[in-house]
C-alpha positions in Angstrom: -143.4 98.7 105.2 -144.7 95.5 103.7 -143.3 95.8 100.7 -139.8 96.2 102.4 -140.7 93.1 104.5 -141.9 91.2 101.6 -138.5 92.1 99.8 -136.7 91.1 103.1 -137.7 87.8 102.9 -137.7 86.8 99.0 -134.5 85.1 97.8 -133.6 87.9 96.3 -134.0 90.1 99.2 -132.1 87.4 101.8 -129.3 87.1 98.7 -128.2 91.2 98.8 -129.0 91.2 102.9 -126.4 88.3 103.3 -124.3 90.4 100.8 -124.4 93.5 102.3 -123.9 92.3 105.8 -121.0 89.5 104.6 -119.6 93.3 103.3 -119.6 94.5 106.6 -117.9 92.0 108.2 -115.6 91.4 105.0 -114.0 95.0 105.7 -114.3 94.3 109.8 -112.1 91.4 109.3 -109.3 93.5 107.2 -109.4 96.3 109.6 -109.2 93.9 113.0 -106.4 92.0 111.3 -104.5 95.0 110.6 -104.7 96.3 113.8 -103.7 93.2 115.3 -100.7 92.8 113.4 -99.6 95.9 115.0 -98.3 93.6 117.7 -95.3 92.9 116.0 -94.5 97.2 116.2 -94.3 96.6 119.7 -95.8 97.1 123.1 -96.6 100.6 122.4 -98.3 100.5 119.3 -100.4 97.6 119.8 -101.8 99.2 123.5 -102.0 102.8 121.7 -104.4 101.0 119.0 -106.3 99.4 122.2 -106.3 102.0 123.9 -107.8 104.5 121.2 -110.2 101.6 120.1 -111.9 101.9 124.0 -111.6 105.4 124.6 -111.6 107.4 121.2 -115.2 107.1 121.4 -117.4 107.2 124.1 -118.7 103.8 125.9 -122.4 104.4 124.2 -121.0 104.5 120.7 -118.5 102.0 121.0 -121.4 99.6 122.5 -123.5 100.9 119.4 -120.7 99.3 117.1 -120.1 96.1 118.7 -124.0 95.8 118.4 -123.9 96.4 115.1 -121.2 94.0 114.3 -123.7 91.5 115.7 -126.6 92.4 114.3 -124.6 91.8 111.1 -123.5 88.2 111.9 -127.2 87.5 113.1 -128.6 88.8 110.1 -126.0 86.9 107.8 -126.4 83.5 110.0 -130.4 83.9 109.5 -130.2 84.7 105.6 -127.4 81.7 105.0 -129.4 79.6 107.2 -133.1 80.1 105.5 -131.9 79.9 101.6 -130.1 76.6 102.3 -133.6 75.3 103.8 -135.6 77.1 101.2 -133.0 75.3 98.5 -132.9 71.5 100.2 -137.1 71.8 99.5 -136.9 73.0 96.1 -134.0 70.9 94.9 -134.1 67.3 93.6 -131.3 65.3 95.5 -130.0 64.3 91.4 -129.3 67.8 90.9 -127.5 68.3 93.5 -125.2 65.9 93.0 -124.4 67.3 89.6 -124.0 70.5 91.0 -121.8 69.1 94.2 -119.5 68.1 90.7 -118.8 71.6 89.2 -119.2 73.3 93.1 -115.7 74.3 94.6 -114.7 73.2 97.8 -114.9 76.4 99.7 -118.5 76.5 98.4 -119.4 73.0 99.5 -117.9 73.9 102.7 -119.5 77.2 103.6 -122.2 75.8 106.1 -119.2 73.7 108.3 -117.1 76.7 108.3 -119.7 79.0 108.8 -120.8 77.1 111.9 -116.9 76.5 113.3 -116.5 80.2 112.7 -119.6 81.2 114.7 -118.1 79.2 117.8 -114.7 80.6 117.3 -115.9 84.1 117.7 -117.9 83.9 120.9 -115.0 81.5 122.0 -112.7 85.0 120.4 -114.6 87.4 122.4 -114.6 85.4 125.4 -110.5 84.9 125.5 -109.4 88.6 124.5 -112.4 91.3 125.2 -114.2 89.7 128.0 -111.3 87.7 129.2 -113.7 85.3 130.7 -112.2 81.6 130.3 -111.3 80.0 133.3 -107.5 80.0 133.6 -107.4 82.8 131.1 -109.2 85.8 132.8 -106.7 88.1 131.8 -107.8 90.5 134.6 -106.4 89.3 137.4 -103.4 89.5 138.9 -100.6 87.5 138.0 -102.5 85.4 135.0 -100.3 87.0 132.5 -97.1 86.2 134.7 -98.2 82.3 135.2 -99.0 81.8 131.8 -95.5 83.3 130.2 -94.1 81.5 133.2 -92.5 84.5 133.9 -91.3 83.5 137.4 -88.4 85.9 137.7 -90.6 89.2 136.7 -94.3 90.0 137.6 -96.1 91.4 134.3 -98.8 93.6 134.9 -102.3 93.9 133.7 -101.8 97.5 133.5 -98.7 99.4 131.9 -98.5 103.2 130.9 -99.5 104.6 127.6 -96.4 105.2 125.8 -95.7 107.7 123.0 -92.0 107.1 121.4 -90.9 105.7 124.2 -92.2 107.6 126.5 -95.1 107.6 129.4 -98.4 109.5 128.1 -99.0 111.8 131.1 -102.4 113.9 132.3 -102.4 116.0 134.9 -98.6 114.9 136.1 -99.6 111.4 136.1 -99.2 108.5 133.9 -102.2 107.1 131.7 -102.4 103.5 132.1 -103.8 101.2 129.9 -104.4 97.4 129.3 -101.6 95.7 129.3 -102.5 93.9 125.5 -99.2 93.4 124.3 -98.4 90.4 126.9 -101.9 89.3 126.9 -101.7 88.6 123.3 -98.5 86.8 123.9 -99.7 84.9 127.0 -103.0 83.3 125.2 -101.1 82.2 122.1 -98.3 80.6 124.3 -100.9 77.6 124.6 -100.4 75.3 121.8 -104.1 74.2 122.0 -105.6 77.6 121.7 -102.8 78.7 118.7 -103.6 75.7 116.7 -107.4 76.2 117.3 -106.5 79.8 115.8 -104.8 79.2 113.5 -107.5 76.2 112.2 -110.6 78.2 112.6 -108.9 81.2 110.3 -108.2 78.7 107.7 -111.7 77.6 107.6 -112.1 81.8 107.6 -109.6 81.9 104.5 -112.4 79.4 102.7 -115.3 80.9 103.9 -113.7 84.5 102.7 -112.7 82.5 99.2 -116.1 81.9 98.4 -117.8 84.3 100.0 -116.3 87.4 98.8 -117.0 86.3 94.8 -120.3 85.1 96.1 -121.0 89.1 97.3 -120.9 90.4 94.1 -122.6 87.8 92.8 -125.6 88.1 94.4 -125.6 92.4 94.0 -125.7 91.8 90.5 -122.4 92.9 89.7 -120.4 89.8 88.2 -120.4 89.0 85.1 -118.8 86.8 82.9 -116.2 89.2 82.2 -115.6 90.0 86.1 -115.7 86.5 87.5 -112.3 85.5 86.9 -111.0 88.7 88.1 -113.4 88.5 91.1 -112.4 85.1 92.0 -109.2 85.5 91.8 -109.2 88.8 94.1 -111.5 86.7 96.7 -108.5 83.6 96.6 -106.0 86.9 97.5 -108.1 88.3 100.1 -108.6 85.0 102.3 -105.1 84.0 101.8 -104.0 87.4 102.8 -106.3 87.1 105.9 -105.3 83.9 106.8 -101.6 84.7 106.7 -102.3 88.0 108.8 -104.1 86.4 111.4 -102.5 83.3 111.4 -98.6 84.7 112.0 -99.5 85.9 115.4 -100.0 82.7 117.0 -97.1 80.9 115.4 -94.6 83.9 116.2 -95.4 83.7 120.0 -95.0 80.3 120.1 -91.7 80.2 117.9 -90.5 83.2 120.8 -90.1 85.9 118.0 -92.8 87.5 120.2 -91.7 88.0 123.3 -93.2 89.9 126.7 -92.5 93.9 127.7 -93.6 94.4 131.1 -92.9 98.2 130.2 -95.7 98.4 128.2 -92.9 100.2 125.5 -91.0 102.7 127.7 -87.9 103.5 125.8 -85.8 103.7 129.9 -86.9 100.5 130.4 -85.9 98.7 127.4 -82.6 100.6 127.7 -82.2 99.6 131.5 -82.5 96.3 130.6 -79.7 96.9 127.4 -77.3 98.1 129.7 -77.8 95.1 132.6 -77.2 93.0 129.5 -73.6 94.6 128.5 -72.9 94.6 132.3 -73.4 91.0 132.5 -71.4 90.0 129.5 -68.7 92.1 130.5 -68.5 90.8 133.6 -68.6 87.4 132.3 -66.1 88.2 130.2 -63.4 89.4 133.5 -64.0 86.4 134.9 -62.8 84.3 132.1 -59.7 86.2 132.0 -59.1 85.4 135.4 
């Protein structure tokens, strides 16, 4: 057990934990941005991911993995933390600065993006999975409606679970689930909170740049004949991350995104089709008379 600890808290052993747990999050960060860009397949398949996400597994083991997640960032946060002290006391401020030379900027930026990034994900978890910002508790009735300004319609925090266009039933009635879909919509229609977004996963696309060659790195596992190749995969991977988390915001503010009180239902969508036609052709009579 002390030899584990002792390992733990070399360099060496704070290099591969910040590797292994920058790992962890590396793939979390793919598979959350992947999901998320399921928004733009529609009300249904955005709530069906939600809704599996909550409810595929049960509350205990889905508490397990959120914990686990965090443990992860702790961990990372402690090991980045420790080594930049431990290298500040053994470094002579003239080396540095002939390092800072040769040192890209994603690497001489990874402690001010590290820290951004920290506050963007509690300010993250507080906006869309505890919905716990004042003026954007998600939660409560009619939030969703005020903030889309949807004054002619009432969007609901709750819609069914559809399945090709369809209501999901049980027992002859309809599954409901969170309304996501809207909610996404609704927190992105402020400016403010987009551009904040939109900066803090740019300062993510950095971080990721650096951090993902910097992985293999400290496993052992680049070489001189790998580092190019590594580098260059690291400069796809936060670009590609960037880009994935970054089109959300600026679709629902450009309108491409737009609300489906539905929640997906095929009837609805048609309803709404068909009060369309009626309206233009209506329109259209009364020109002709």
């Amino acid at each position: 057990m002390s030899l584990i600890l002792s390992f733990l808290q070399s360099t060496i052993g704070r290099k591969s934990l910040m590797a292994l747990t920058g790992f962890v999050l590396v793939v979390f960060v793919m598979g959350h941005m992947l999901g998320n860009l399921q928004i733009f397949l529609g009300a249904e398949a955005i709530n069906a991911y939600a809704y599996k996400l909550h409810n595929l597994l049960p509350a205990s083991a889905l508490w397990a993995v959120r914990l686990f997640l965090i443990a992860c960032i702790a961990v990372h946060v402690w090991a980045a933390v420790t080594l930049t002290l431990d290298n500040r006391k053994a470094r002579p401020q003239n080396y540095y600065k002939k390092r800072v030379i040769q040192a890209t900027y994603s690497s001489r930026t990874m402690r001010m993006s590290g820290i951004i990034l920290l506050a963007f994900i509690f300010f993250h978890i507080a906006h869309f999975t505890v919905r716990s910002v004042p003026s954007m508790k998600y939660n409560e009735p009619g939030v969703i409606s005020k903030k889309l300004d949807a004054s002619n319609y009432s969007i609901p925090t709750e819609v069914p679970l559809v399945k090709k266009g369809e209501a999901v039933l049980k027992n002859g009635q309809k599954i409901m689930t969170f309304n996501v879909h809207d909610m996404m919509i609704a927190g992105f229609k402020s400016k403010i909170v987009s551009l904040f977004y939109i900066f803090a996963t740019g300062l993510l696309c950095l971080h990721l740049t650096h951090g993902v060659s910097s992985m293999f790195q400290s496993l052992g596992i680049r070489n001189s004949f790998w580092r190019i190749r590594l580098d260059r995969f690291a400069l796809f991977y936060g670009w590609t991350v960037f880009l994935g988390f970054a089109i959300i915001p600026i679709a629902a503010l450009a309108g491409i995104l737009t609300a489906d009180p539905s929640g997906g239902l095929t009837s609805h969508a048609q309803i709404l089709k068909n009060e369309a036609i009626a309206h233009e052709l209506y329109s259209q009579e009364l020109t002709l008379r």
